[in-house]
KETIRO-345436 format. One record per residue (C-alpha): x, y, z; residue in three letters. Coordinates in steps of 0.1 Angstrom, whole numbers, padded with zeros to 4 digits, always signed. Each point is the difference from the previous one (the first is absolute). Layout:
% residues N
XYZala...
% end
This chain:
% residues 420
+0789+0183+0785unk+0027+0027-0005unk+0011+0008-0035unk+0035-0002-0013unk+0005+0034+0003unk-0011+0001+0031unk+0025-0031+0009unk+0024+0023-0021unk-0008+0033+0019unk+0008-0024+0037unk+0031-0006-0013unk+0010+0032-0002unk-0010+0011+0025unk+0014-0023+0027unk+0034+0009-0016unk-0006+0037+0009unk-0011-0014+0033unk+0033-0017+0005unk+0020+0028-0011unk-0019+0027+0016unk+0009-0019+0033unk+0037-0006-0010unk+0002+0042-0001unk-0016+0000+0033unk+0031-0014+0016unk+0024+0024-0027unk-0018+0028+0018unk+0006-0011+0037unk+0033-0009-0007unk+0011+0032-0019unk-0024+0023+0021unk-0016+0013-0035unk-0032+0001-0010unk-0033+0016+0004unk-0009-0022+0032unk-0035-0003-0010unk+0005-0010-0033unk+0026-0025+0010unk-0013-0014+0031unk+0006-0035+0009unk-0034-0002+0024unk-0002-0029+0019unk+0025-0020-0018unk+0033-0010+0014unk+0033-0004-0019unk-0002-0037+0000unk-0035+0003-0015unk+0011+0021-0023unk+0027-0020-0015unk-0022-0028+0000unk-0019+0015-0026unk+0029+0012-0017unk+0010-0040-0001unk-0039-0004-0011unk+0008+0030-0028unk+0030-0022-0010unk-0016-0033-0003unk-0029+0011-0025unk+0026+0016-0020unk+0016-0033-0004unk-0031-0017-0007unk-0002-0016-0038unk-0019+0026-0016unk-0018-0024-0027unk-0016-0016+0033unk-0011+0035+0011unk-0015+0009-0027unk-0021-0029-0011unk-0013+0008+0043unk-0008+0031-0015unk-0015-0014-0025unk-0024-0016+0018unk+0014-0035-0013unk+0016-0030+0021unk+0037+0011+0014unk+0025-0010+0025unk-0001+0034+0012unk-0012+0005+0037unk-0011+0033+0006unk-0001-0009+0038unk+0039-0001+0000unk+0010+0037-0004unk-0027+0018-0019unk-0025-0001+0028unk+0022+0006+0030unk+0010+0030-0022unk-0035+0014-0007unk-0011-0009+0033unk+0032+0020+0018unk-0011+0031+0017unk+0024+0023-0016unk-0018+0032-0013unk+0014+0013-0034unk-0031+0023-0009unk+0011+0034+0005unk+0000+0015-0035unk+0035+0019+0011unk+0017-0032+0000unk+0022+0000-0031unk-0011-0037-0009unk-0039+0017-0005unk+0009+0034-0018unk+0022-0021-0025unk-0028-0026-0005unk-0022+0029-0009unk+0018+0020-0019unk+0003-0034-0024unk-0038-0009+0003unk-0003+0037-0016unk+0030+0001-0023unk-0009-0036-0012unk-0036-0003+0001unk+0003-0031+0017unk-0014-0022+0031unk+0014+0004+0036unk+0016-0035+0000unk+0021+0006-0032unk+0008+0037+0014unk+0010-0018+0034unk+0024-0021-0016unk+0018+0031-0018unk-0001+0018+0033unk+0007-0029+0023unk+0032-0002-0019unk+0009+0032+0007unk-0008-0001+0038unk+0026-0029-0003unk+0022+0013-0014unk+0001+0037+0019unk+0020-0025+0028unk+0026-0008-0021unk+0018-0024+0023unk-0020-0027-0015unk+0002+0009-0039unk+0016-0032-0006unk-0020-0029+0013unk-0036+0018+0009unk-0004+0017-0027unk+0013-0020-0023unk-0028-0026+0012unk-0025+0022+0000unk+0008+0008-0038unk+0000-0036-0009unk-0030-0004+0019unk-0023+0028-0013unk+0015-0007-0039unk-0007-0039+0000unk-0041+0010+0012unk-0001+0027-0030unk-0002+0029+0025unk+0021+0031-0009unk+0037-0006+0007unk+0012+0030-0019unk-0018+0031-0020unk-0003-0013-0033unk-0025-0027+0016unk-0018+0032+0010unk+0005+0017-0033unk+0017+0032+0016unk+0030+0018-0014unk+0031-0010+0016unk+0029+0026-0003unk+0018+0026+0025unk-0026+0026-0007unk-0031-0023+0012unk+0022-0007+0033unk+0007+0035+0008unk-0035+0012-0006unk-0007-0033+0018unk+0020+0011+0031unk-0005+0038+0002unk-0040-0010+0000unk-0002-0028+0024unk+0025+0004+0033unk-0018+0033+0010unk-0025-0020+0009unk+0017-0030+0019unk+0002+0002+0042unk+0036+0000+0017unk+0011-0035-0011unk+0032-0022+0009unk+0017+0004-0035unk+0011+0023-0022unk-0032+0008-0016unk+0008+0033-0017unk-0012+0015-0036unk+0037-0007-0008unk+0000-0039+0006unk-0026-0010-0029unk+0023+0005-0031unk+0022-0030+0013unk-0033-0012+0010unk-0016+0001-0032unk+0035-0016-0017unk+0001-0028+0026unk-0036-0009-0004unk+0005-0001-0039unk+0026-0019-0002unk-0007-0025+0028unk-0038-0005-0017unk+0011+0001-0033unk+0024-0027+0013unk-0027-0020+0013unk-0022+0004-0023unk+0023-0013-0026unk-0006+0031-0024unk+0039+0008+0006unk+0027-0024+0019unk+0029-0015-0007unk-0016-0022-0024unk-0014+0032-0024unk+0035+0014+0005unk+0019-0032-0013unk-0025-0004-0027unk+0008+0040-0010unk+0039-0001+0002unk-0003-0032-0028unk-0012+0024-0022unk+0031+0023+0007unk+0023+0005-0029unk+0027-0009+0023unk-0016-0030+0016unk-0005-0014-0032unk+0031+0000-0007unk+0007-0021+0032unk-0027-0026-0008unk+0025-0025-0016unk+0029+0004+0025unk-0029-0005+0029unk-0010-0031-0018unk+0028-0015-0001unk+0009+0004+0035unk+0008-0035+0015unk-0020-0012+0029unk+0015+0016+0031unk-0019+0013+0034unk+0003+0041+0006unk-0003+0010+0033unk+0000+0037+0013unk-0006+0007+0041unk-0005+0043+0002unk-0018+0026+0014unk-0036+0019-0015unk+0016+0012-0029unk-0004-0037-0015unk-0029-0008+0019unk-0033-0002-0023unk-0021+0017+0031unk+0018+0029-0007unk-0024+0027+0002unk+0019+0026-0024unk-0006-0020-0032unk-0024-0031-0011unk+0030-0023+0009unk+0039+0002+0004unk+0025-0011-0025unk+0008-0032+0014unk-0035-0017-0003unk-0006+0022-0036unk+0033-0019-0008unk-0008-0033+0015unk-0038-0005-0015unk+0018+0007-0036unk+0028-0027+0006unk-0030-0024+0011unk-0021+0007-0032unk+0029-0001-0028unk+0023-0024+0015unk-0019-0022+0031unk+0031-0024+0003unk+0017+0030+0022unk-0009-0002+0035unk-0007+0029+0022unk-0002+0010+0034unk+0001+0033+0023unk+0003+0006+0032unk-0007+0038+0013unk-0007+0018+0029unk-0005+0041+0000unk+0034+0015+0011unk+0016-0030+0004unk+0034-0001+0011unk+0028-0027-0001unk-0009-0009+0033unk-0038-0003-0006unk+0009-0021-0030unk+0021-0023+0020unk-0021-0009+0027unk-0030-0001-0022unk+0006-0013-0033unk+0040-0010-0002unk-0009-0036+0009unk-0034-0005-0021unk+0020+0019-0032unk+0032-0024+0000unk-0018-0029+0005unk-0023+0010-0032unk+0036-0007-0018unk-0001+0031-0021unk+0026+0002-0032unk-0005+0037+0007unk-0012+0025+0027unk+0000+0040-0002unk-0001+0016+0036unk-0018+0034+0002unk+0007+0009+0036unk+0009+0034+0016unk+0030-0004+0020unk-0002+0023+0037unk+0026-0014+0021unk+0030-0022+0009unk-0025-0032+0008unk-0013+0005-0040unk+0037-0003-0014unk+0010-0030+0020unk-0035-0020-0007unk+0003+0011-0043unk+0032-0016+0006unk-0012-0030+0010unk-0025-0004-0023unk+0022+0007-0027unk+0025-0029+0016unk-0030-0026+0003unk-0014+0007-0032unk+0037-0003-0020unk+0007-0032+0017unk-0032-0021-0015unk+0009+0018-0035unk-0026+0033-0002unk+0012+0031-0015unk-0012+0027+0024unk-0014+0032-0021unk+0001+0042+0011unk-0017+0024-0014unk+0020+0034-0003unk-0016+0033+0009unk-0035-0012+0000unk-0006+0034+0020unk+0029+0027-0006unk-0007+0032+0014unk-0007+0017-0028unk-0035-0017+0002unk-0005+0017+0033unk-0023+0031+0006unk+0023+0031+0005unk+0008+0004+0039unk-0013-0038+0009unk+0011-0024+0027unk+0000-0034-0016unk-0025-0021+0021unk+0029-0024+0006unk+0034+0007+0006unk+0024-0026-0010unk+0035+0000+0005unk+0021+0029-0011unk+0020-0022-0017unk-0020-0027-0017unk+0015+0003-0034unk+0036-0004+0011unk-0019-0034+0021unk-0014-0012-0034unk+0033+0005-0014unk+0020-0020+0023unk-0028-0028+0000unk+0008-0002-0038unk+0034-0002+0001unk+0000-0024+0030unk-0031-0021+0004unk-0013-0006-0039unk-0026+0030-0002unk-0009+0005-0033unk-0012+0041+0000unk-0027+0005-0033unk+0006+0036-0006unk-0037+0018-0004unk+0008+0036+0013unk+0013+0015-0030unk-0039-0014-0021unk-0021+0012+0030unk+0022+0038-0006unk-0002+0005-0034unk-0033-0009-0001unk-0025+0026-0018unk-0024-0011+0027unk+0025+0004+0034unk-0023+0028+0013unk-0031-0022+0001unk+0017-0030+0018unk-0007+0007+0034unk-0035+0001+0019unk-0013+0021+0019unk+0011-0011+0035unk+0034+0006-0007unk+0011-0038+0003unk-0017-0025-0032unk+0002+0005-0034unk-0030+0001-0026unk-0008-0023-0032unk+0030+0019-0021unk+0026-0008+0025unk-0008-0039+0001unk-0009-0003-0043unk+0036+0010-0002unk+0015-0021+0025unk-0022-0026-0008unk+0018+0003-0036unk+0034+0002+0016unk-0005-0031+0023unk-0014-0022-0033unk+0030+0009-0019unk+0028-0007+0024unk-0018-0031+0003unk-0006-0014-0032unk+0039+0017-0009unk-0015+0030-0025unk+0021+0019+0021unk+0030-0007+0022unk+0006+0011+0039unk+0015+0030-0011unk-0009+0026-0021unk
% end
């Protein structure tokens, strides 16, 4: 009868299986990729995606009925389903060049641990190497490996976390990959390093937007909120924006929204709150894909954090402004979340909005009710400015989003008004 960590060791492994075959198709499509370390065999693409689906599926499984099958003790869990079609798939992931292999070593060494808790570590890499499926994948297979109690982040390995370790990391490990699909250069594992910190750390509960919350109440300046939070009367908040106030935000342990949110809910749980997000999402995207849901919700408030690109973006803000003032919500804009002084010298801005948004904003003030909560001139005089933004040029890190998070709470709860 196999032991649990031999259950636990299967587990990983058909999840390296899965993605293993998942670059397979990466490489034929792109044309990259050592072609014997990324060879699909006999599989075909609908085979292939069938164990993605299978991949999928045992990442959605309730992980305290895998684990009491790992256990050894009586579970709802059938192994049949997806494991075994996994383990059984004839995709061949052993050549030790493969990235997924040399970082599972290198943390068996550094960590002095089994294979199966090294495979999770690395298996999160090999993930996340795709990128294209940071946000639902990976964020499973975080969840996943976390709620077994196999390593979801370095401190469950007890390894040092910081830049150093990832550079080191980097310069001593991609040397020895094969050609691969994705950018798998010494340079890539410092954001690497960050995203798997802060994504495990977030999983693991050690640091999310719980911790956060709980920190910022013991802020001078938070403190001094407490009463006026209180007292707020009961009222439902509502914000529908893009990854900066998304708490899967890979840049920090969560954005300011949720930071803000989870505070509300534990000092005053007669406000309601909702969000709706979507990463670079537009007036458009919000339309189509959340207007309806968020006006039904009846919100007393909603903040939109949207980067307006085109024509289409003004005419559907307008609209949602229009919709939203005629059941009675105030509509909320944040000035300046991202001025260009918080821009690398000589970058391109990832998105280009409209050349002249502000003078929109302005006009939607004036005209349709806007209410514009002036942040920009906080986020420039801040001591910390230079640390706000990440390392891909676009997110911001854990300073950015404490500070806003204080902003948004104290426009809220009327510490402060919408103008500074």
């Amino acid at each position: 009868m196999a032991t649990e960590s031999q259950h636990l060791a299967d587990l990983v492994k058909a999840n390296i299986v899965a993605t293993h075959a998942y670059q397979t198709l990466l490489a034929a499509k792109r044309g990259k990729g050592d072609k014997d370390c990324f060879a699909s065999g006999k599989l075909n693409e609908e085979q292939i995606k069938a164990l993605v689906a299978h991949q999928v599926s045992l990442l959605s499984e309730d992980p305290k009925a895998v684990q009491a099958w790992a256990k050894g003790k009586p579970s709802a869990f059938d192994p049949n389903k997806d494991l075994q079609p996994l383990l059984d798939a004839p995709v061949k992931t052993d050549d030790p060049r493969l990235p997924v292999n040399v970082i599972a070593a290198y943390f068996q060494a550094k960590a002095k641990t089994d294979a199966a808790r090294a495979g999770a570590m690395a298996n999160l890499y090999q993930i996340m190497f795709e990128i294209d499926r940071d946000g639902d994948v990976l964020q499973q297979a975080f969840r996943f490996y976390a709620a077994l109690g196999l390593p979801a982040c370095y401190a469950d390995l007890k390894l040092p976390y910081d830049d150093a370790t990832f550079t080191a990391m980097g310069k001593d490990l991609a040397p020895r990959f094969c050609q691969t699909p994705f950018d798998s250069a010494a340079s890539v594992f410092v954001i690497m390093g960050q995203k798997i910190t802060n994504w495990g750390m977030r999983h693991t509960g050690r640091r999310d937007r719980f911790v956060l919350a709980n920190e910022l109440l013991q802020e001078p300046e938070v403190k001094a909120m407490l009463p006026a939070i209180q007292a707020m009367p009961v009222q439902r908040i509502a914000t529908i924006g893009h990854s900066f106030t998304m708490d899967v935000n890979w840049s920090s342990p969560s954005a300011f929204v949720p930071v803000a949110f989870s505070l509300l809910a534990k000092t005053n749980p007669a406000i309601q709150t909702r969000q709706w997000e979507g990463g670079g999402l537009t007036p458009s995207h919000a339309f189509k894909n959340f207007y309806t849901e968020a006006l039904a919700w009846k919100p007393d408030k909603v903040f939109l954090v949207m980067c307006i690109c085109n024509e289409q973006d003004t005419q559907n803000f307008t609209k949602m402004l229009r919709g939203f003032a005629a059941q009675g919500t105030k509509v909320y804009w944040f000035d300046d979340l991202r001025q260009p002084w918080l821009q690398p010298t000589g970058a391109v801005p990832a998105i280009q909005e409209i050349p002249n948004r502000d003078e929109f904003l302005k006009q939607q003030a004036e005209q349709e009710g806007l209410t514009i909560v002036e942040v920009g001139k906080v986020l420039k005089a801040s001591p910390l400015k230079d640390k706000f933004l990440s390392l891909d040029g676009i997110h911001m890190t854990e300073p950015f989003h404490r500070l806003m998070a204080k902003q948004f709470l104290g426009f809220l709860c009327g510490s402060r008004g919408a103008k500074l």
